[in-house]
N, C-alpha and C positions, 0 to 999 in steps of 0.2 A: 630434516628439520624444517619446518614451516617458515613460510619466507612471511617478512617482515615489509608492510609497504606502509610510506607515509610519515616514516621517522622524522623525517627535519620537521614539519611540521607539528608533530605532536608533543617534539620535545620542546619547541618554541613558548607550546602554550600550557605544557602540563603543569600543575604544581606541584611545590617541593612535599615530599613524601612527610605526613604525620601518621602520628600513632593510629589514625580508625580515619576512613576514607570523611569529608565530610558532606552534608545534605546534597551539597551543589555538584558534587561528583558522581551522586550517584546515579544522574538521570542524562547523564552523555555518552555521549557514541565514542569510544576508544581508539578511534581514528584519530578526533581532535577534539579533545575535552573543551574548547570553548564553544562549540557548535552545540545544537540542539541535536536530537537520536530523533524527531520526530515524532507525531502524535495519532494517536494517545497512547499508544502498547510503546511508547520510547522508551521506556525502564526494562521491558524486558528483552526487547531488541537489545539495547546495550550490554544486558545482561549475555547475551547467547552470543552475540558477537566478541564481550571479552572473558569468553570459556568460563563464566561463573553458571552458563547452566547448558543443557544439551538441547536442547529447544523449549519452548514457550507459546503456550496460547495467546492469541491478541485478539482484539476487539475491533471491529473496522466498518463504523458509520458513513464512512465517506474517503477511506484509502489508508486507517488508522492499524493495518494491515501490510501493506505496499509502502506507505511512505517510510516507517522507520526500517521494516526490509531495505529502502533502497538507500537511509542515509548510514545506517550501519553494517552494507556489504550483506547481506543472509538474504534465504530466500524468504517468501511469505504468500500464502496463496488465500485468499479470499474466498472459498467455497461457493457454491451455489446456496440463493438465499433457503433457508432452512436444513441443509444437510447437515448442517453439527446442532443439536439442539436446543433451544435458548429458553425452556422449560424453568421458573413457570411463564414466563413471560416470551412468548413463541413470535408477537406480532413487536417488539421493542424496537422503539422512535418509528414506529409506526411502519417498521418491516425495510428500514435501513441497514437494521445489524446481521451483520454475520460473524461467527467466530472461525478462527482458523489459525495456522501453522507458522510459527518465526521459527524459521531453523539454517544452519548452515548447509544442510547439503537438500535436493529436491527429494532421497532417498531415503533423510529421517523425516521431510515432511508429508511423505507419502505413508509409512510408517503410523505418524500420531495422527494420519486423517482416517487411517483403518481402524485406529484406536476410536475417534470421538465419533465417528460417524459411522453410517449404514452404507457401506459399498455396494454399485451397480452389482445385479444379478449374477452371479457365476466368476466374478471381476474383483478382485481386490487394488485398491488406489497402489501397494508396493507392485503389482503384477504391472501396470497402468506406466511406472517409472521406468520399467527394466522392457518396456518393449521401446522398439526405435519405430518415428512414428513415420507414416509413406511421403510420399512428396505433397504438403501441402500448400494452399495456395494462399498466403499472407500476403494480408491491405497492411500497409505502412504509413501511418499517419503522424504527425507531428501539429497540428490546429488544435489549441486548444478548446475548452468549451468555457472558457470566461476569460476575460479582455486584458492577456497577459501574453506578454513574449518569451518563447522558452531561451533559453540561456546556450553558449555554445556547448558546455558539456553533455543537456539534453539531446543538442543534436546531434553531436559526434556519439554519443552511446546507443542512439538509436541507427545511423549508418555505418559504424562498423557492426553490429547486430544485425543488420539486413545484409550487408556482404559476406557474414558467416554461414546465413542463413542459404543466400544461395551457392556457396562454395560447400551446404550440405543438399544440395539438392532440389530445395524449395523454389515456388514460384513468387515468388516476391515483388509485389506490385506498391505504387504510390496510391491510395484511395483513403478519401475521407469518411466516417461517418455523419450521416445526416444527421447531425444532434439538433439543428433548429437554436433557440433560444433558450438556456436553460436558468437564468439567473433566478426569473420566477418559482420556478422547480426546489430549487434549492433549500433559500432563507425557512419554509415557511415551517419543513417535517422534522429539519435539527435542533432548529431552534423550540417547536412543539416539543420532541424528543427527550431535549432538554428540560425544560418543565415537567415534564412528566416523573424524571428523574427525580428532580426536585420535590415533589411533592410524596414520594417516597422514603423523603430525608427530612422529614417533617417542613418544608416548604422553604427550603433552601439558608436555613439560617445556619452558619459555620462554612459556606461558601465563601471562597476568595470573591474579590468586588468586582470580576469581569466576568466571572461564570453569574454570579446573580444579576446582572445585566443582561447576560443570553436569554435567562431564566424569564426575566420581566417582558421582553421579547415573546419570547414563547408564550406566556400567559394570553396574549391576544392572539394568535397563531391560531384557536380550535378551527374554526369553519374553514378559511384558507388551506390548512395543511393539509384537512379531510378532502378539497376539491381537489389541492392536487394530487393527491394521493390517488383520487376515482381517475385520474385522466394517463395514471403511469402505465397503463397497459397499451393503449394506444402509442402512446410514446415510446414506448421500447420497441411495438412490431416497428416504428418508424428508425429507429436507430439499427435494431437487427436486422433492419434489409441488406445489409452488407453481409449479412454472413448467406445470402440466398447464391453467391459467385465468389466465398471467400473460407476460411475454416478456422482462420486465426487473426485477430486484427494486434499489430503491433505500434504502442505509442512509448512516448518518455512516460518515468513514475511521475515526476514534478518537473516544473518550468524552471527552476534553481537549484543550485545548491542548500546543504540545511545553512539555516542562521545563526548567528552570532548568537547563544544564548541571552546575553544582554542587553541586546533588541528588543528580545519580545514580554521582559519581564515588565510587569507594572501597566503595562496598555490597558484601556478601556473595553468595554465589550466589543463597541461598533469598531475600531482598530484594529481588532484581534481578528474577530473573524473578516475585515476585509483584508487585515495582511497576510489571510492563508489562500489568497488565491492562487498565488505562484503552487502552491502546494498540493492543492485539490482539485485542479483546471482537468486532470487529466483521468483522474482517481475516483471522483465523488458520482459521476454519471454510470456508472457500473453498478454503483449501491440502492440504484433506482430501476436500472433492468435487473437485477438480483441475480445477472449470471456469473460466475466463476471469474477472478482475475485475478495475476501473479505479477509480482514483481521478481526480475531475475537481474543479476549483475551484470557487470558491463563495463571490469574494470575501474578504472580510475582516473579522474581531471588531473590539471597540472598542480594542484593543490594537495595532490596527496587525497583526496576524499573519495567515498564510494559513488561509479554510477551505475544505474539501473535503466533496465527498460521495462516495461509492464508487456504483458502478455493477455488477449481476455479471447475467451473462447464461446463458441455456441452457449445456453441453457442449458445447466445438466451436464458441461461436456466436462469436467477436471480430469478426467483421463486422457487426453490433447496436451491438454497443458502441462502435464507432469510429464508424458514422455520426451513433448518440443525442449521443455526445460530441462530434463535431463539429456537430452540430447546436447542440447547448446553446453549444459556442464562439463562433459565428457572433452568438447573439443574445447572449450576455454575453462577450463577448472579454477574454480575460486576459492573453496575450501583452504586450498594450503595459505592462501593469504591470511597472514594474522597481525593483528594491530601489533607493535610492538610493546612492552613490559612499559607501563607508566608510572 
């Protein structure tokens, strides 16, 4: 029988059972219904984490992917940019999005990524899961890339992760990524992104009032987003220099645990997205080099909640990262972990 983790807390805060679940329930993580499942795929993250579906596609402009992976326990892997295809719209928020895999085991989501996508040459992504990968050489970093300090749970899931890793063989090092500055990077292609969306939806009118805030943002965004957009290449070969004496670089998903659902309801544009830094410090710089990154478990804080580490590999490489992550499955297994009945 599936073990059950995180009872005391869940029963604290769940509420009493009615006839049909209602609005507010439907979009948290089954671990502890007052928390947030994280954004933007948090609906179907919760979904797959309390067994109402077998995996689920997610959307992931900046770790919308990896983050609800890590706050509802499942894996979620990030694709390389353009390997699932986002037809008709191929270049969307200006070649931030990728689509890709929320699933509980790393074997169904190798499974629906052979489904959505065009596997390397002679190579199937399930073939990818079931090899065991050789000793590689993992930078372990924990700095993030915007002016937040990670939390103790982030660090205890990234070094008990690094001591698993070397108790399987690996070479496990301490090294940062040069990321430089990225704050400018950031505001100018989500926030465009956004607008973009918007104008799609006939210019944003039946928006809630902090997404049309993003939105008005973005409206000013064109020339900006467009330079930094010309300057992401260069930027990446400066970030990827680490993989030129490395094959895996391992960091936290987020600098926190998820939030108190009714924190974040009601905030302003400019609040919202400064309160997601803790969120995407770690996450959002991977959607601008467009290579490949996963979020894998890690366990659980004293709180009962899921932790995660993120995993991001070479360009091109999801075949790395499905085996290391199914590797790490095998000797720490998470699957049997299940929210308890709410």
């Amino acid at each position: 029988m599936p073990r059950a983790r995180g009872a005391r807390s869940l029963a604290a805060c769940s509420p009493r059972p009615t006839s049909s679940p209602t609005p507010a329930s439907w979009d948290r993580p089954p671990w502890n219904t007052e928390r947030t499942p994280g954004g933007s795929s948090g609906g179907s993250a919760a979904a797959v984490a309390a067994g109402l579906a077998a995996a689920a596609l997610g959307s992931d402009g900046g770790g919308s992917i990896r983050i609800p992976a890590a706050c509802c326990g499942l894996f979620g892997l990030k694709p390389q940019r353009g390997r699932v295809p986002l037809a008709p719209d191929d270049d969307h928020w200006l070649g931030l999005t990728h689509f890709g895999p929320l699933t509980r085991s790393v074997a169904d989501a190798a499974l629906l990524l052979d489904v959505l996508a065009d596997p390397a040459p002679g190579r199937s992504y399930v073939d990818a899961a079931r090899s065991a990968p050789l000793s590689l050489r993992i930078a372990v970093s924990t700095k993030p890339t915007l002016p937040v300090k990670p939390g103790p749970a982030a660090l205890e899931a990234v070094s008990s992760t690094a001591a698993l890793l070397r108790e399987l063989g690996h070479d496990v090092r301490e090294r940062d990524p040069d990321y430089g500055e990225l704050r400018p990077f950031i505001l100018p292609r989500y926030t465009r992104g956004a607008w973009l969306d918007a104008q799609r939806l006939g210019g944003g009118r039946g928006l809630e009032r902090r997404t049309r805030g993003i939105v008005r943002l973005g409206a000013a965004m064109g020339r900006l987003a467009e330079r930094t957009r010309a300057k992401e290449a260069e930027r990446a070969a400066r970030i990827n220099a680490i993989f030129d004496d490395h094959d895996v670089v391992m960091t936290p998903v987020t600098a926190a645990p998820p939030p108190l659902a009714a924190r974040v309801g009601g905030k302003g544009a400019l609040r919202s997205f400064l309160g997601s830094t803790a969120y995407v410090c770690y996450t959002a710089v991977w959607n601008r080099t467009g290579q490949p990154a996963a979020s894998v478990p890690a366990g659980f804080d004293a709180d009962g909640l899921p932790r995660a580490v993120q995993l991001v590999a070479r360009p091109h490489d999801e075949a790395t990262l499905l085996a290391l992550a199914a590797q790490l499955e095998a000797a720490r297994p998470w699957a049997p972990d299940r929210p308890p009945p709410g």
